[in-house]
C-alpha positions as CSV (number, residue, x, y, z in Angstrom):
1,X,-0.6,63.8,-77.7
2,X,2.2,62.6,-75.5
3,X,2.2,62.5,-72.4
4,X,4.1,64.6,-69.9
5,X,7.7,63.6,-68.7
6,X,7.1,63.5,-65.5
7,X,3.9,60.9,-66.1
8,X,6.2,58.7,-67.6
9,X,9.1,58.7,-64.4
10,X,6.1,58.1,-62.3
11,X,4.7,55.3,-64.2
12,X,8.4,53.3,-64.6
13,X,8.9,54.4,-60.8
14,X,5.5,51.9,-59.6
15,X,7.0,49.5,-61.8
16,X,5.0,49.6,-65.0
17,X,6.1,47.8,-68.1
18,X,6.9,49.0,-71.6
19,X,3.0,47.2,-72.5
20,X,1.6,48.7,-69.5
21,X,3.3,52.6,-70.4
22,X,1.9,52.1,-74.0
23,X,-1.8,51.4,-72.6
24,X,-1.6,54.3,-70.3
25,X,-0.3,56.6,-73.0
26,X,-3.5,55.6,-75.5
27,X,-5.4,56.3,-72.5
28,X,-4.0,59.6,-71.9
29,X,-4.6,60.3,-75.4
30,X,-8.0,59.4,-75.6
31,X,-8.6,61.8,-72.2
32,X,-6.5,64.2,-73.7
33,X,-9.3,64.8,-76.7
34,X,-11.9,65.0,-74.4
35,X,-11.4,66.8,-71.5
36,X,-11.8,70.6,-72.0
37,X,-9.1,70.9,-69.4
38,X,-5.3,70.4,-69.5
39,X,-4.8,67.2,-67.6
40,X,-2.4,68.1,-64.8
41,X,-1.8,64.5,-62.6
42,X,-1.9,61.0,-62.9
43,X,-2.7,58.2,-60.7
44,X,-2.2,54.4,-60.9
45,X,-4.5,52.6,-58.1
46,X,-3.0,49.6,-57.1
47,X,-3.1,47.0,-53.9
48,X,-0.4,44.3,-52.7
49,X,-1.3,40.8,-53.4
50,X,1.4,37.8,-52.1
51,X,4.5,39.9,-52.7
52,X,3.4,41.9,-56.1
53,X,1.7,45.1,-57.0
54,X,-1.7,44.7,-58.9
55,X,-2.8,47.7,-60.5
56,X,-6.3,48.1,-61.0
57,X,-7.4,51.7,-62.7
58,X,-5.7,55.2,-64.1
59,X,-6.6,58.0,-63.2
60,X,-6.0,61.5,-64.6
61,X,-6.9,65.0,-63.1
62,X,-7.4,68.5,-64.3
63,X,-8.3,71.6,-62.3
64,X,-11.9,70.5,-62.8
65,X,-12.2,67.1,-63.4
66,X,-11.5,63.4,-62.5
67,X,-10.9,60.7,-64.8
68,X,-10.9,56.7,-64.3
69,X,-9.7,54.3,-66.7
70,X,-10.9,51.0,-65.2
71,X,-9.2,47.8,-64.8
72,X,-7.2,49.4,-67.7
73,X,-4.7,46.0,-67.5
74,X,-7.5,44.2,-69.4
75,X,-8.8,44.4,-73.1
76,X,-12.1,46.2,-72.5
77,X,-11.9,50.0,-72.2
78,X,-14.4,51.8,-69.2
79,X,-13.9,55.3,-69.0
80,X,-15.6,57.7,-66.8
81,X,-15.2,61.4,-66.2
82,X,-16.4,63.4,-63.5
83,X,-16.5,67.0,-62.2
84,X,-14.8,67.7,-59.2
85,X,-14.3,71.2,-58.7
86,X,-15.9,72.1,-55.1
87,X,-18.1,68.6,-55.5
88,X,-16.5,66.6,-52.7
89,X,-18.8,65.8,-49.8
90,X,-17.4,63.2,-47.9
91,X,-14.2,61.1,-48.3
92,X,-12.9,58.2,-46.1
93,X,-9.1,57.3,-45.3
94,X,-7.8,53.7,-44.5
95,X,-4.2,53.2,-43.7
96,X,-2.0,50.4,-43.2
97,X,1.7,50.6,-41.9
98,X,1.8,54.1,-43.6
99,X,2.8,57.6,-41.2
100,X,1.3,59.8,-44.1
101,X,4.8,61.3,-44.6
102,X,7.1,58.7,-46.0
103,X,6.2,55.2,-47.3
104,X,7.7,51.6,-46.9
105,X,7.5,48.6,-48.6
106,X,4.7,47.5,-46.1
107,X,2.6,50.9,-46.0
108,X,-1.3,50.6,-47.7
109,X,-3.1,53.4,-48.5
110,X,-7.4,53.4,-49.1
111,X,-9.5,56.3,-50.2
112,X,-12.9,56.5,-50.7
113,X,-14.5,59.9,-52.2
114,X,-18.1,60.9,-52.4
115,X,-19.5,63.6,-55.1
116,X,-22.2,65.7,-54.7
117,X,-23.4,63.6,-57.4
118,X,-24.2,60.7,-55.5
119,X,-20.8,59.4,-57.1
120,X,-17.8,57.7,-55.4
121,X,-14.2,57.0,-56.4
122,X,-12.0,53.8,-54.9
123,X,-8.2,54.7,-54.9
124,X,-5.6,52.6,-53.6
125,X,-2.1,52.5,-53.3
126,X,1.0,50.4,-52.0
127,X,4.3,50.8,-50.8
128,X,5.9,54.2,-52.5
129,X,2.4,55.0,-54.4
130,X,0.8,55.9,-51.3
131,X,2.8,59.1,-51.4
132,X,1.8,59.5,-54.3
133,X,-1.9,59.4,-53.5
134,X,-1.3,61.6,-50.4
135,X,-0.5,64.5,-52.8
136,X,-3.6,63.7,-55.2
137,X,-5.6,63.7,-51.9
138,X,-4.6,67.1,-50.8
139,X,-4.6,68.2,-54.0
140,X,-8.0,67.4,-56.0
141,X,-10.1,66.3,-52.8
142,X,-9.1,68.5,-49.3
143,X,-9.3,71.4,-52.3
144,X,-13.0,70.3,-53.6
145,X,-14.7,69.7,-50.3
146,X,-18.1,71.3,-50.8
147,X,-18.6,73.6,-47.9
C-alpha cells in the first residue's frame, strides 16, 4: 500500500531523502498489514545536533493505536504497537525556544507519554516539526487521557 499524499509532503517538508522516504514507506507498509485500523498520522521524532536534524523513530497513528518504528535510519527493524484509545495517564512537556503556536529554527520540542500499561513513548521534534508534534499531541494524547 502507498502511502498517503500528504505523508509524503510532510516527510520531504523535515527534510527526508529519497533513501529515507523509501524506508518509511516499507514501514508504512508493513504497519499498514497489521494494524486493524486505517492509519491516520505520521510522525518523525527527531532532535538538533551541531546545526543538523537527526531523526530517530516513525511513528504512525490510528484512532486506536500508536505505532514506533525505532531508530528506523539503521538496518535493524524494532517495531512496536500499542493501544492508545482512552490509555494515557500521564504525559510530560519540555520546550525550548518554542511559543506552542508557530516554530523557528531554534524551537525544541520533548514529550513524554505514559500508558495505562505501565508503557511510555519519547517524541521529539525540531524547528518546524514541533508543530507538527503539537497537533499529534492534541490529537492522540489530550484525546486518550484516562479519566
Amino acid at each position: 500500500m502507498k502511502m498517503k499524499e500528504g505523508f509524503v509532503d510532510y516527510l520531504k517538508s523535515i527534510g527526508l531523502t529519497e533513501p529515507l522516504l523509501t524506508k518509511v514507506e516499507t514501514i508504512y507498509a508493513f504497519f499498514d498489514k497489521i494494524c486493524p485500523d486505517d492509519i491516520q498520522d505520521i510522525f518523525i521524532s527527531d532532535r538538533p545536533e551541531q546545526e543538523k536534524r537527526i531523526y530517530l523513530s516513525v511513528w504512525f497513528f490510528s484512532k486506536r493505536y500508536a505505532m514506533e518504528a525505532k531508530q528506523f535510519t539503521q538496518d535493524v527493524d524494532n517495531f512496536d504497537i500499542l493501544p492508545i484509545k482512552g490509555r494515557v495517564r500521564y504525559y510530560n512537556i519540555e520546550k525550548k525556544k518554542y511559543d506552542f503556536a508557530k516554530a523557528t529554527q531554534e524551537s525544541e520540542l520533548y514529550l513524554k507519554v505514559s500508558f495505562d500499561t505501565g508503557l511510555y513513548g519519547n517524541l521529539g521534534a525540531s524547528q518546524e516539526n514541533c508543530d507538527h508534534l503539537r497537533q499529534i499531541m492534541k490529537k492522540y494524547v489530550l484525546a486518550n487521557l484516562k479519566e
